[in-house]
Every structure is written in C-alpha cells, then in structure tokens.
mmJSON file of the N, C-alpha and C atoms, coordinates in Angstrom:
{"data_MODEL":{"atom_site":{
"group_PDB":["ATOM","ATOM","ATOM","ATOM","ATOM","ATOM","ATOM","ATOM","ATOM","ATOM","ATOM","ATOM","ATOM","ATOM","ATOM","ATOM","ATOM","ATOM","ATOM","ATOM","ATOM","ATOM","ATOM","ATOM","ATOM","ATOM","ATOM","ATOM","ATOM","ATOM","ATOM","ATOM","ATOM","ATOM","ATOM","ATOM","ATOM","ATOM","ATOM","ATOM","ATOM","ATOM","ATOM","ATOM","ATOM","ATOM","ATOM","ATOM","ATOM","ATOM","ATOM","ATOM","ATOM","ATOM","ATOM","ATOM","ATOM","ATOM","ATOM","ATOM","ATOM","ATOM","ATOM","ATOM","ATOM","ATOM","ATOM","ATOM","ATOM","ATOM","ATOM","ATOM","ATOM","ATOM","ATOM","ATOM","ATOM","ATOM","ATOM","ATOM","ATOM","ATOM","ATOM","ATOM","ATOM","ATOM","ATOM","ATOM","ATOM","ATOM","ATOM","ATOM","ATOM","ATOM","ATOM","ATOM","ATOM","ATOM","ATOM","ATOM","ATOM","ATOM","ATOM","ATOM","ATOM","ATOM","ATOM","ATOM","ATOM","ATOM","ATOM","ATOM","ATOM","ATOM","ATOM","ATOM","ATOM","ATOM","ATOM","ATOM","ATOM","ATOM","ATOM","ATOM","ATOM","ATOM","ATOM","ATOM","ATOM","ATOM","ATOM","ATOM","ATOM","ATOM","ATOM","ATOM","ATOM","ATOM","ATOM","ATOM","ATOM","ATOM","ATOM","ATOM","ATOM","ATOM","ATOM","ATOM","ATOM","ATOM","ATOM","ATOM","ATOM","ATOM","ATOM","ATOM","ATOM","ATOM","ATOM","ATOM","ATOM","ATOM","ATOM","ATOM","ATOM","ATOM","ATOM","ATOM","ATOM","ATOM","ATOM","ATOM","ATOM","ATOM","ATOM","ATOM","ATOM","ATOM","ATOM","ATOM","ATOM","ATOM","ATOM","ATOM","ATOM","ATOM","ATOM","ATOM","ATOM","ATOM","ATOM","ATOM","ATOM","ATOM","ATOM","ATOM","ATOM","ATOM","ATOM","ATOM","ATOM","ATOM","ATOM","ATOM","ATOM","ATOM","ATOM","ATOM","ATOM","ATOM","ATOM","ATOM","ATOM","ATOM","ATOM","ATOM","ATOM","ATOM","ATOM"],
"id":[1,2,3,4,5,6,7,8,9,10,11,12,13,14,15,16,17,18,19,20,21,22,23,24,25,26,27,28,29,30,31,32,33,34,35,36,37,38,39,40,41,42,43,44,45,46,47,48,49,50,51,52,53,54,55,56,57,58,59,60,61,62,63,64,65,66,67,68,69,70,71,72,73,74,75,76,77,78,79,80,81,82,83,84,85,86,87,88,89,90,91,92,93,94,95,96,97,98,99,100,101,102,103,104,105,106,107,108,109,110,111,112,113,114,115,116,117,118,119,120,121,122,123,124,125,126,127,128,129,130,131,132,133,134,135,136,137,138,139,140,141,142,143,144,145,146,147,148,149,150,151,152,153,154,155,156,157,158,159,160,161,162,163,164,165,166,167,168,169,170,171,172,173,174,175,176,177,178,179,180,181,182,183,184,185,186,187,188,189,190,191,192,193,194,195,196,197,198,199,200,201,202,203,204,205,206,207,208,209,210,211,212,213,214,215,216,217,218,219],
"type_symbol":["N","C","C","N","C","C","N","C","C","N","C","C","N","C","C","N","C","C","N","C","C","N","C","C","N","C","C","N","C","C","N","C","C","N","C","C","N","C","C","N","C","C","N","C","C","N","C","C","N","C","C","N","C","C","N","C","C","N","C","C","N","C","C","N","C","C","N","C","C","N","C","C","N","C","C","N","C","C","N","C","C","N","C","C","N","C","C","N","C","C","N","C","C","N","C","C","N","C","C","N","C","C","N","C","C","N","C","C","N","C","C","N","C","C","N","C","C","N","C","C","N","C","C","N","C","C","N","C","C","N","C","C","N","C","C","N","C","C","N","C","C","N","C","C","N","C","C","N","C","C","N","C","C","N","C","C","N","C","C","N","C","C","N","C","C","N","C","C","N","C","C","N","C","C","N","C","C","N","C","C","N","C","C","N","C","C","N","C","C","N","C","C","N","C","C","N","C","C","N","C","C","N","C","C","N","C","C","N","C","C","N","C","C","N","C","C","N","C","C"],
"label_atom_id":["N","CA","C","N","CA","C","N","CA","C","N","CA","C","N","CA","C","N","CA","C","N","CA","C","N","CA","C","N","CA","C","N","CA","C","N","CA","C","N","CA","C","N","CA","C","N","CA","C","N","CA","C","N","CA","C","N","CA","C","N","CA","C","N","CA","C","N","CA","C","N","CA","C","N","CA","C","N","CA","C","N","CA","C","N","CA","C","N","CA","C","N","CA","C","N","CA","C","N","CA","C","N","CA","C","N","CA","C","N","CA","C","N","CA","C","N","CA","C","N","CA","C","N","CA","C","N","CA","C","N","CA","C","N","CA","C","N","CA","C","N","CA","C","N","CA","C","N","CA","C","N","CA","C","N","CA","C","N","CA","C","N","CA","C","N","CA","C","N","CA","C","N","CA","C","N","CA","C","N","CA","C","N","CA","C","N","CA","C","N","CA","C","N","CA","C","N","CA","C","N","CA","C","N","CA","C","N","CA","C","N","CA","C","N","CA","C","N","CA","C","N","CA","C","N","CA","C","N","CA","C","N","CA","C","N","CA","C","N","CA","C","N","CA","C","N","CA","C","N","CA","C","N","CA","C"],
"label_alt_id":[null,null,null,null,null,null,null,null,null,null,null,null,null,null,null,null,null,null,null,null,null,null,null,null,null,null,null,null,null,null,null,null,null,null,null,null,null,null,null,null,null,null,null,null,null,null,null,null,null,null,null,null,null,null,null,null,null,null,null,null,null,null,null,null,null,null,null,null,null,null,null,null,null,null,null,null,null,null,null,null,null,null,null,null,null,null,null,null,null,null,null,null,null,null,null,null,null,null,null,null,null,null,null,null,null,null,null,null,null,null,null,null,null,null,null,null,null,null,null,null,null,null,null,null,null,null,null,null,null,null,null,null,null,null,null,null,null,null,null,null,null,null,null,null,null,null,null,null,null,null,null,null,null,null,null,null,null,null,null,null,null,null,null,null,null,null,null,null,null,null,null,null,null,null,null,null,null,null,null,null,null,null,null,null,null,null,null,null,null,null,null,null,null,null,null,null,null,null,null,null,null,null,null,null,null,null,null,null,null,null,null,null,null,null,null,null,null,null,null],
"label_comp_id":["UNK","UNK","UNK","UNK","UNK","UNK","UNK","UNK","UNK","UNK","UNK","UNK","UNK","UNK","UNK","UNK","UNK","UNK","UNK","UNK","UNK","UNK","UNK","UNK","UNK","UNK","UNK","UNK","UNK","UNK","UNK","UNK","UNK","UNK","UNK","UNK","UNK","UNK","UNK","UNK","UNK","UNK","UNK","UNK","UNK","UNK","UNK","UNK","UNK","UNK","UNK","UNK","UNK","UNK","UNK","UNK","UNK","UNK","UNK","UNK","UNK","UNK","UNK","UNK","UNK","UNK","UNK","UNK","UNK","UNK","UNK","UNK","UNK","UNK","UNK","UNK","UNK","UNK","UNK","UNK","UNK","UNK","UNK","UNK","UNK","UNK","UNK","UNK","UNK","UNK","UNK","UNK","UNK","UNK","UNK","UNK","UNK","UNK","UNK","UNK","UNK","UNK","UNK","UNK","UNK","UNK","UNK","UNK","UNK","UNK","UNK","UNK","UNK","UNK","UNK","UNK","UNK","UNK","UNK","UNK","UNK","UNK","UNK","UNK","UNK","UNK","UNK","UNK","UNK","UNK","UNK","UNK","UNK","UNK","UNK","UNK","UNK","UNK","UNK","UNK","UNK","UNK","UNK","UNK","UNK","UNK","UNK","UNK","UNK","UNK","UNK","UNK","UNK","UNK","UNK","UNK","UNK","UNK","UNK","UNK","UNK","UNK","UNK","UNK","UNK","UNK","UNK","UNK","UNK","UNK","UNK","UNK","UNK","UNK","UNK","UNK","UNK","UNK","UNK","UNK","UNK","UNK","UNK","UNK","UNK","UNK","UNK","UNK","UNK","UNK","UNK","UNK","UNK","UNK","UNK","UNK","UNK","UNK","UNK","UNK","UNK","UNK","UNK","UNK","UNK","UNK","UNK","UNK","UNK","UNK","UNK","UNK","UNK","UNK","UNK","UNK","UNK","UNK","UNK"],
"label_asym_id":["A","A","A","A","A","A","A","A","A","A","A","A","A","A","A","A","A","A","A","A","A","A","A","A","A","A","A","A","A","A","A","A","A","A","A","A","A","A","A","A","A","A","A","A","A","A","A","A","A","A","A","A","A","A","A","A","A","A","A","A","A","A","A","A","A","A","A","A","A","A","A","A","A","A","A","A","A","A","A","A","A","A","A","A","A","A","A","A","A","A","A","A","A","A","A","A","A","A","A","A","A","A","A","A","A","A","A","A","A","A","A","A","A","A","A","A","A","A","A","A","A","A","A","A","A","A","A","A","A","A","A","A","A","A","A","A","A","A","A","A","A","A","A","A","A","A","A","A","A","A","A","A","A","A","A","A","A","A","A","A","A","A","A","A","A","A","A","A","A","A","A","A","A","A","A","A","A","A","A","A","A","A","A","A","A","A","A","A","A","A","A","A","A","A","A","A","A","A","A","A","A","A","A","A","A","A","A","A","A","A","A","A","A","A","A","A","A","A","A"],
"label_entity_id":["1","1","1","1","1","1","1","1","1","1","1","1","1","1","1","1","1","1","1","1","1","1","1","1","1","1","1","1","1","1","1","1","1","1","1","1","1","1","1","1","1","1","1","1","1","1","1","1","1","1","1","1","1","1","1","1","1","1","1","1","1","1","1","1","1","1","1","1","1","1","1","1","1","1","1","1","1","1","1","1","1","1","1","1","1","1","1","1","1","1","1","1","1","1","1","1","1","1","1","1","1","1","1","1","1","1","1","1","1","1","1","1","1","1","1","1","1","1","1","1","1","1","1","1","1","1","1","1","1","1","1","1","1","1","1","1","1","1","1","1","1","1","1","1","1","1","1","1","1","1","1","1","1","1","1","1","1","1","1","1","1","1","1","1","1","1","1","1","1","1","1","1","1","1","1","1","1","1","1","1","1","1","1","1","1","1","1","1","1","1","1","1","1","1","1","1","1","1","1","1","1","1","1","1","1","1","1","1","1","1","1","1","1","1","1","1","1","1","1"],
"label_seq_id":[1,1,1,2,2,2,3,3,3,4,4,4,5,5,5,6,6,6,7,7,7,8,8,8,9,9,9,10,10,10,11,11,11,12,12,12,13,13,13,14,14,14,15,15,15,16,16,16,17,17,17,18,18,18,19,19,19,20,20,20,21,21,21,22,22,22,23,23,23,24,24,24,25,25,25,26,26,26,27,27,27,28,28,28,29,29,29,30,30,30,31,31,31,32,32,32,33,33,33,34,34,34,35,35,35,36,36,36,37,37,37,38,38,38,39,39,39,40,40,40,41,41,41,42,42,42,43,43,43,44,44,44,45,45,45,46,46,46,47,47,47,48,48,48,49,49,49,50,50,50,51,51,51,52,52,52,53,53,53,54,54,54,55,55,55,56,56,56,57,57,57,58,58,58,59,59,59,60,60,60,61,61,61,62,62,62,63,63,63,64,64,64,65,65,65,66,66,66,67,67,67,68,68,68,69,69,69,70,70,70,71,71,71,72,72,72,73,73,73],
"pdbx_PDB_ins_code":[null,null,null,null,null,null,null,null,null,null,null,null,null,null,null,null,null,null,null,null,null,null,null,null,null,null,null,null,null,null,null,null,null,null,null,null,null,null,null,null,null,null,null,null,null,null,null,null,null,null,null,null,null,null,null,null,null,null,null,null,null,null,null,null,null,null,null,null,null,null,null,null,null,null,null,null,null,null,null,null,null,null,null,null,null,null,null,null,null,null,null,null,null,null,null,null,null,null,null,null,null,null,null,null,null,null,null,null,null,null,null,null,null,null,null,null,null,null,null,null,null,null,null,null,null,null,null,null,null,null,null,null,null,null,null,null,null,null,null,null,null,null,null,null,null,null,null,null,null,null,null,null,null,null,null,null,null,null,null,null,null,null,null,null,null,null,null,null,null,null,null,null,null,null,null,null,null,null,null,null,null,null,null,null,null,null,null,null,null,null,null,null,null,null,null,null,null,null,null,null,null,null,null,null,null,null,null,null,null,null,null,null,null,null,null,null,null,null,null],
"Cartn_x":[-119.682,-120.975,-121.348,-122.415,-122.782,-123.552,-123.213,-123.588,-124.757,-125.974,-127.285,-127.64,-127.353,-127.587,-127.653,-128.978,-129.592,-128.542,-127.77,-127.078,-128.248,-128.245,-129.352,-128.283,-127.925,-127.283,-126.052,-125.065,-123.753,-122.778,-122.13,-120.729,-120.803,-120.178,-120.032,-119.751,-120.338,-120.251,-118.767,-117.753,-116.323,-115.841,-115.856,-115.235,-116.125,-116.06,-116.787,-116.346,-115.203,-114.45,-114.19,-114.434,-114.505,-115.916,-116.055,-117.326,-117.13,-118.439,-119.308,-119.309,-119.465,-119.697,-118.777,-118.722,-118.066,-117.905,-118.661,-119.57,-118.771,-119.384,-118.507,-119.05,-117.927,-118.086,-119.925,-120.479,-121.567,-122.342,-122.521,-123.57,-123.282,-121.736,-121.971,-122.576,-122.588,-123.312,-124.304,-125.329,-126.543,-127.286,-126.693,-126.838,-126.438,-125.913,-125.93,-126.859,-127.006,-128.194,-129.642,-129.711,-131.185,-131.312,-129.908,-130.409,-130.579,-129.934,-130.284,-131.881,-132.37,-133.804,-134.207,-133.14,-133.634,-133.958,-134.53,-134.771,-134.051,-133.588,-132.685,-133.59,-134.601,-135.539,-135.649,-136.695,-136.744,-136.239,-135.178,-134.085,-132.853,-132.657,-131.091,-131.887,-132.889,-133.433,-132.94,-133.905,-134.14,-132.554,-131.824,-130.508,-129.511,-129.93,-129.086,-129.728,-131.251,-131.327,-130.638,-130.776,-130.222,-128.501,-128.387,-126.596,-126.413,-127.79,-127.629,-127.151,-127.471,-127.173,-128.206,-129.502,-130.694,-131.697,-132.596,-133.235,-134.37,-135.093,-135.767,-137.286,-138.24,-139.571,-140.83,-140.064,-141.593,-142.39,-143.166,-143.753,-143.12,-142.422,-141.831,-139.779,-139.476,-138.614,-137.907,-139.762,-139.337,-138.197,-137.477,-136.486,-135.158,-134.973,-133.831,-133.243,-131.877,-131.08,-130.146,-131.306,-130.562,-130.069,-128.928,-127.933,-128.531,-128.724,-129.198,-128.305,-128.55,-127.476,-126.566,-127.111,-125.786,-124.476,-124.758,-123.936,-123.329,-123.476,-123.178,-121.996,-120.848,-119.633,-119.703],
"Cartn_y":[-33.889,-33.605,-34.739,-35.186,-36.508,-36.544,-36.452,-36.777,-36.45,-36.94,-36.706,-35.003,-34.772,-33.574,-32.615,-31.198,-30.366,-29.359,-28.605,-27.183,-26.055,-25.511,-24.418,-23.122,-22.609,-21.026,-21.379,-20.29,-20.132,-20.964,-21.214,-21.745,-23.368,-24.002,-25.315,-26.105,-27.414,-27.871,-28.546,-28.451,-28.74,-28.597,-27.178,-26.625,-26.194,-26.76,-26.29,-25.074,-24.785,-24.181,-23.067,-22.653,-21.039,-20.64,-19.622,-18.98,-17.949,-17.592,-16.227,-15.135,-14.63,-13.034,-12.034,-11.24,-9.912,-8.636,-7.642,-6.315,-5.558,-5.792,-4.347,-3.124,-2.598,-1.216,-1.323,-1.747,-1.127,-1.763,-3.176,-2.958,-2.179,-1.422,-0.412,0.825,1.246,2.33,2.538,0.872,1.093,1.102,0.281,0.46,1.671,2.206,3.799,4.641,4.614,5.105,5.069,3.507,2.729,3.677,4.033,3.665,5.5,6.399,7.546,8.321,6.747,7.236,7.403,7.242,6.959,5.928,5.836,4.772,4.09,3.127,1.837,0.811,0.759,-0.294,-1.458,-2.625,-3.801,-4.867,-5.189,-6.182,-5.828,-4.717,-4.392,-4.341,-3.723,-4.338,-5.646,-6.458,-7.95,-8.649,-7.879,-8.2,-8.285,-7.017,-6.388,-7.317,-7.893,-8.645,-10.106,-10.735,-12.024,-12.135,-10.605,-11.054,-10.793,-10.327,-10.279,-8.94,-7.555,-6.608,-5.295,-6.097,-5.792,-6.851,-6.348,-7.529,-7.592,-9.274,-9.33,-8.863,-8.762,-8.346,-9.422,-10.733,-11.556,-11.668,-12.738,-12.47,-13.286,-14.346,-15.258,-15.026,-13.907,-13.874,-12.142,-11.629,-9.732,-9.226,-8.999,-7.856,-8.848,-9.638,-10.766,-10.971,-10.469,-10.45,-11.92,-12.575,-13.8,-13.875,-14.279,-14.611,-15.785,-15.602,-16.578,-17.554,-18.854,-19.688,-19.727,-18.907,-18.743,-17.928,-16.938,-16.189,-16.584,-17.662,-18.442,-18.875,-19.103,-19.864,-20.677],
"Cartn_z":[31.03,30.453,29.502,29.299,28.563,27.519,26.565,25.122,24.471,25.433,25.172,25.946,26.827,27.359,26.765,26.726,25.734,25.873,25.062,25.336,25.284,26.461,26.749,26.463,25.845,25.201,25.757,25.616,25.807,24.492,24.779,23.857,23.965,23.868,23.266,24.717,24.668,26.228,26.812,25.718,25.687,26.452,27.136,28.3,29.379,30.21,31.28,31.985,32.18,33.29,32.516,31.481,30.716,30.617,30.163,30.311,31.203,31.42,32.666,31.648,32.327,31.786,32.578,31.577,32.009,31.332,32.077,31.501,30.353,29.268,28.114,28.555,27.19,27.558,27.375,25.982,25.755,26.85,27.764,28.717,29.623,29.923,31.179,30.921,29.679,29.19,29.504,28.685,28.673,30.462,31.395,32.399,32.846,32.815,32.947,32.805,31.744,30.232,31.257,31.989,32.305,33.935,34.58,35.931,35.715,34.431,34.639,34.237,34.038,33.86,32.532,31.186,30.003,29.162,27.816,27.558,26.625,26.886,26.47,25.525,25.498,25.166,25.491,25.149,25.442,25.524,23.982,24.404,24.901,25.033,25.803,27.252,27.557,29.804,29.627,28.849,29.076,29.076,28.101,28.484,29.251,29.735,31.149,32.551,32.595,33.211,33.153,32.033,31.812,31.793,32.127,32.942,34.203,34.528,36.398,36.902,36.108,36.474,36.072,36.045,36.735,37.235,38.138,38.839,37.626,38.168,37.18,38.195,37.067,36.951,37.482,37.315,36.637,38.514,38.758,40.681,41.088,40.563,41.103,41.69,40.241,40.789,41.123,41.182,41.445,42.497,41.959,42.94,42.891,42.068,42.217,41.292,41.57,40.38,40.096,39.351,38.644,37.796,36.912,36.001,34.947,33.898,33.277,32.644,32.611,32.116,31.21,30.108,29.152,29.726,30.947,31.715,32.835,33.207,34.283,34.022,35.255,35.332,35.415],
"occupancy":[1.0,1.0,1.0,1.0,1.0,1.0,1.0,1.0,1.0,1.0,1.0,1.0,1.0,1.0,1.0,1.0,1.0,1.0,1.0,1.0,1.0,1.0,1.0,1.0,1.0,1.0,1.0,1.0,1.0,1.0,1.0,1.0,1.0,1.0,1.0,1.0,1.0,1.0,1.0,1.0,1.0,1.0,1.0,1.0,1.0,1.0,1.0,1.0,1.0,1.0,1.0,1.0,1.0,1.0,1.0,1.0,1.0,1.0,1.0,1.0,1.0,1.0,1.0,1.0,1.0,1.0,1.0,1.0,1.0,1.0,1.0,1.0,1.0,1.0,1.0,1.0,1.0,1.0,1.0,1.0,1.0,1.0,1.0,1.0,1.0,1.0,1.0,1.0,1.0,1.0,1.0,1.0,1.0,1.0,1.0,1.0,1.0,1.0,1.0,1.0,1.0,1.0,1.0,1.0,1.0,1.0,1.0,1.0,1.0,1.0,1.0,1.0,1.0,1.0,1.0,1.0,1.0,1.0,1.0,1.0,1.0,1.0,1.0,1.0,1.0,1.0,1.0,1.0,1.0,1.0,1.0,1.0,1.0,1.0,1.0,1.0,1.0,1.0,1.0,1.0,1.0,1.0,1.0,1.0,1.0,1.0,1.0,1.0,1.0,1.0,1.0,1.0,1.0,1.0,1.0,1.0,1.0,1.0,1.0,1.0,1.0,1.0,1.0,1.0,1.0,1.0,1.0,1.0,1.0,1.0,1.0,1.0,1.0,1.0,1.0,1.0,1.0,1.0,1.0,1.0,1.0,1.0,1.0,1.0,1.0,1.0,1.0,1.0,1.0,1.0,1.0,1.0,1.0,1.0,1.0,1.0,1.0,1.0,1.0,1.0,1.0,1.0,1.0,1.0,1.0,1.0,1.0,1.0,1.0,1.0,1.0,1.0,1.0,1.0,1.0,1.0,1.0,1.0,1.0],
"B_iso_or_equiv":[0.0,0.0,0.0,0.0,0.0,0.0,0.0,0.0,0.0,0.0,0.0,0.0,0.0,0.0,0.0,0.0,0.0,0.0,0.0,0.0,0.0,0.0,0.0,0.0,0.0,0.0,0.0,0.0,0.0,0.0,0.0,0.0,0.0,0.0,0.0,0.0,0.0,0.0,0.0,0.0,0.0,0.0,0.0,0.0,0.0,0.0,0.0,0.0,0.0,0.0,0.0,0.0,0.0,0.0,0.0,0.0,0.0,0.0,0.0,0.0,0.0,0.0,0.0,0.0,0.0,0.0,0.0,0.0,0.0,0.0,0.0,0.0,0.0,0.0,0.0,0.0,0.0,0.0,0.0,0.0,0.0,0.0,0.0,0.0,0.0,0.0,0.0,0.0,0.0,0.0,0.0,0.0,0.0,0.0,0.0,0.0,0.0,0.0,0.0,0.0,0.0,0.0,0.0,0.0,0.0,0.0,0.0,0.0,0.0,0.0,0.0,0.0,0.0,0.0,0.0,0.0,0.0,0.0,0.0,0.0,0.0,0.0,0.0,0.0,0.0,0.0,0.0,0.0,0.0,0.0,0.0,0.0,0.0,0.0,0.0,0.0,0.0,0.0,0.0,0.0,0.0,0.0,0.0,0.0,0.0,0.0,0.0,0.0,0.0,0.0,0.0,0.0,0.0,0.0,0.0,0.0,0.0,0.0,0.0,0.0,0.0,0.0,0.0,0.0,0.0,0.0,0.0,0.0,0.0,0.0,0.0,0.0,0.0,0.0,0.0,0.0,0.0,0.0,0.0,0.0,0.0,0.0,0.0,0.0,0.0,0.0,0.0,0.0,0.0,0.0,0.0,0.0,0.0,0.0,0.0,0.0,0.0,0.0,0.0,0.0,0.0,0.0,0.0,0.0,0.0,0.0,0.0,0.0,0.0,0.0,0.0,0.0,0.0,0.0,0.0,0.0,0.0,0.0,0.0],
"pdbx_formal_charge":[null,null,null,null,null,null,null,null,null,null,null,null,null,null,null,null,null,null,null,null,null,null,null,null,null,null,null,null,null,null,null,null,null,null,null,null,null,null,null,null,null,null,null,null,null,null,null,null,null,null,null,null,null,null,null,null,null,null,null,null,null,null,null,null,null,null,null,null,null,null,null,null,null,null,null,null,null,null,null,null,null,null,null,null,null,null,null,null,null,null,null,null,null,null,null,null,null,null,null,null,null,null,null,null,null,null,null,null,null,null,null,null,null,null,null,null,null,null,null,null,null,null,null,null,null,null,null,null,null,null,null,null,null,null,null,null,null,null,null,null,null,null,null,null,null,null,null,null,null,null,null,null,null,null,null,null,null,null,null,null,null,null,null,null,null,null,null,null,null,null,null,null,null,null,null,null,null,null,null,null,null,null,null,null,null,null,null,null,null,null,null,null,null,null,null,null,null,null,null,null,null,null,null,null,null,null,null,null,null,null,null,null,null,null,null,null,null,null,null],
"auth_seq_id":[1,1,1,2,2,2,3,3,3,4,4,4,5,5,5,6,6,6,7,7,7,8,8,8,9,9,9,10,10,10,11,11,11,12,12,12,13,13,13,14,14,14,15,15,15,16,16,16,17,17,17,18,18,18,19,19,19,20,20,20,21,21,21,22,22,22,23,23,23,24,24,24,25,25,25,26,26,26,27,27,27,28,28,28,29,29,29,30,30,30,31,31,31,32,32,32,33,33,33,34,34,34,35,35,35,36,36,36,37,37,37,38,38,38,39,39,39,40,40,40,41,41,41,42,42,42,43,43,43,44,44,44,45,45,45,46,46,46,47,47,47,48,48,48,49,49,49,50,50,50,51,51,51,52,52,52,53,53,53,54,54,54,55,55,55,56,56,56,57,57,57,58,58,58,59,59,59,60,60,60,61,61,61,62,62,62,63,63,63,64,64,64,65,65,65,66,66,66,67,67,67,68,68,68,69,69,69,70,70,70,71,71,71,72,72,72,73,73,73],
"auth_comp_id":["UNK","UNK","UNK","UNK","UNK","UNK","UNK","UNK","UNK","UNK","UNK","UNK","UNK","UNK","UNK","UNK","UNK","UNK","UNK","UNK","UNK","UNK","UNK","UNK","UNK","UNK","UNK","UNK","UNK","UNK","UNK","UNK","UNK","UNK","UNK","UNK","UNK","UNK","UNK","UNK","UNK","UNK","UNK","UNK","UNK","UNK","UNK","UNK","UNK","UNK","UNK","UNK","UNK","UNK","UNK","UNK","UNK","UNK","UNK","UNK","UNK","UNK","UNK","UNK","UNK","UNK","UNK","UNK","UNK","UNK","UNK","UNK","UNK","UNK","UNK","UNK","UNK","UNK","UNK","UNK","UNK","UNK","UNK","UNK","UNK","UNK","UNK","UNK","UNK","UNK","UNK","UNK","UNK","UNK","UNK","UNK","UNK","UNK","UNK","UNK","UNK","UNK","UNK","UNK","UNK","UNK","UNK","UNK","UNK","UNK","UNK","UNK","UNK","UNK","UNK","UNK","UNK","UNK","UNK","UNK","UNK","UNK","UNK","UNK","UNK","UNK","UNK","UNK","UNK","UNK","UNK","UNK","UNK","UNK","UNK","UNK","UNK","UNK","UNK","UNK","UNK","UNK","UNK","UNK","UNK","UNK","UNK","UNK","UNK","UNK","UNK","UNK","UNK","UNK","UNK","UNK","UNK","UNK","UNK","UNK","UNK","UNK","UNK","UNK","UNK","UNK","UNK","UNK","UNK","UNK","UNK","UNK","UNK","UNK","UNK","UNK","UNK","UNK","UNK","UNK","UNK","UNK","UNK","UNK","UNK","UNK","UNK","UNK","UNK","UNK","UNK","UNK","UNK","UNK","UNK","UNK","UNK","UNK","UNK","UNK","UNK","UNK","UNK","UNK","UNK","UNK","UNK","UNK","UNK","UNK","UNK","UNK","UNK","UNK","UNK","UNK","UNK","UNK","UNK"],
"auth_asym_id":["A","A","A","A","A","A","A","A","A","A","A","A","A","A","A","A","A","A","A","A","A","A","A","A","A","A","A","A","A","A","A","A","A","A","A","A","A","A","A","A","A","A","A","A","A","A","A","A","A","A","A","A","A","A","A","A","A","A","A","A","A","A","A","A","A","A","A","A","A","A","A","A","A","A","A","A","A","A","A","A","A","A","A","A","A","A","A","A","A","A","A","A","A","A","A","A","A","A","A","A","A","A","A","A","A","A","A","A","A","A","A","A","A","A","A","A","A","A","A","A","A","A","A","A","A","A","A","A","A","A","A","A","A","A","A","A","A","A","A","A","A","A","A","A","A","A","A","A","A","A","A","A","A","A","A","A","A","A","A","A","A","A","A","A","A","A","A","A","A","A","A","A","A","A","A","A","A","A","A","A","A","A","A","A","A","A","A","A","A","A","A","A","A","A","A","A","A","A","A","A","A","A","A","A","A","A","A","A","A","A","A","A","A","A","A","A","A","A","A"],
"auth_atom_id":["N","CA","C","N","CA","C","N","CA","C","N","CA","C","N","CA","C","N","CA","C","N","CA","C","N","CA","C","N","CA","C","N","CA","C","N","CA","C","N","CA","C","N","CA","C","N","CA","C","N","CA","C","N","CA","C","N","CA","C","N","CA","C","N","CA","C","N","CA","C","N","CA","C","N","CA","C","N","CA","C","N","CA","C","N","CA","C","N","CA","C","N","CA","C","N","CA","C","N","CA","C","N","CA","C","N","CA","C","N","CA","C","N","CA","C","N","CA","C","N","CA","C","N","CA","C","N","CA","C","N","CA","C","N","CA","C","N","CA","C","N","CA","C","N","CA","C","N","CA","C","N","CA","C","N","CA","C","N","CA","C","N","CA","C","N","CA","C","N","CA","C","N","CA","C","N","CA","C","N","CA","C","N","CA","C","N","CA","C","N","CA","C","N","CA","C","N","CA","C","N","CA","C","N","CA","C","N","CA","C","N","CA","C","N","CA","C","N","CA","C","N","CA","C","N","CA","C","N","CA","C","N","CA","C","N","CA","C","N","CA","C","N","CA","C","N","CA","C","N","CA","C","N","CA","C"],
"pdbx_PDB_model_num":[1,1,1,1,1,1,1,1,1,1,1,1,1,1,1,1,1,1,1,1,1,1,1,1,1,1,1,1,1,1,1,1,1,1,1,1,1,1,1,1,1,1,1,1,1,1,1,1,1,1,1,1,1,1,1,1,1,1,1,1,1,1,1,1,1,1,1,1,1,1,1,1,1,1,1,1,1,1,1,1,1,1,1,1,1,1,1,1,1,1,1,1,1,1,1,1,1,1,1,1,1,1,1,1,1,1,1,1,1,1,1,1,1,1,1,1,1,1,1,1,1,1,1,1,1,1,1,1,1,1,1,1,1,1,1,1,1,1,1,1,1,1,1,1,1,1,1,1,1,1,1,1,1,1,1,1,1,1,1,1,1,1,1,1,1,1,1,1,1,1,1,1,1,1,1,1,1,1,1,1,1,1,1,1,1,1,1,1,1,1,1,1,1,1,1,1,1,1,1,1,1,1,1,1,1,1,1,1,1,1,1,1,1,1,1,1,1,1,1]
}}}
C-alpha cells in the first residue's frame, strides 16, 4: 500500500490480510429484531447494510447486498 493513498474506514493500512467482519452477538439480534418486523431504527439498518447482511435500498444498487469497505477482507 503506498504512502499517499486515502484510508477510507476500517483499521490502519499496516495489515492488509486482517480485517472483515464478523457478526456479534448484538448485530445478530438486531437482524433478528429487523427481519421480525420491528423497529431497530436508522443507524443500526444502515449498519446492518454496510456489513452486507441487508441489501441495500439506493436504484443503483436495490436488492444487493454489498459490503462496504471498512468490512471488507
């Protein structure tokens, strides 16, 4: 990784080969919580989307569950 390059979220660009994600207890809850039809609110969805374990919303990328970079391997 090279010197000038922007860090877009996650941890430090040191290590490449650590990282991803992997579900706690509290996002399996709240996904629980979401898919039983109650309400979770706005930044825990938006959250549960930006780890790829709900699809996102927007027209470009409706029904597609993308992983956002700080969650990425």
């Amino acid at each position: 990784m090279s010197a000038t390059r922007k860090m877009r979220g996650g941890g430090c660009g040191c290590l490449p080969q650590a990282g991803g994600y992997r579900a706690t207890r509290k996002n399996r809850d709240l996904l629980r919580k979401y898919r039983a039809g109650k309400s979770i609110g706005f930044t825990a969805r938006a959250s549960l989307k930006a780890k790829g374990l709900l699809p996102r919303t927007s027209r470009k990328n409706r029904g597609k569950k993308i992983v956002g970079p700080k969650y990425r391997r």
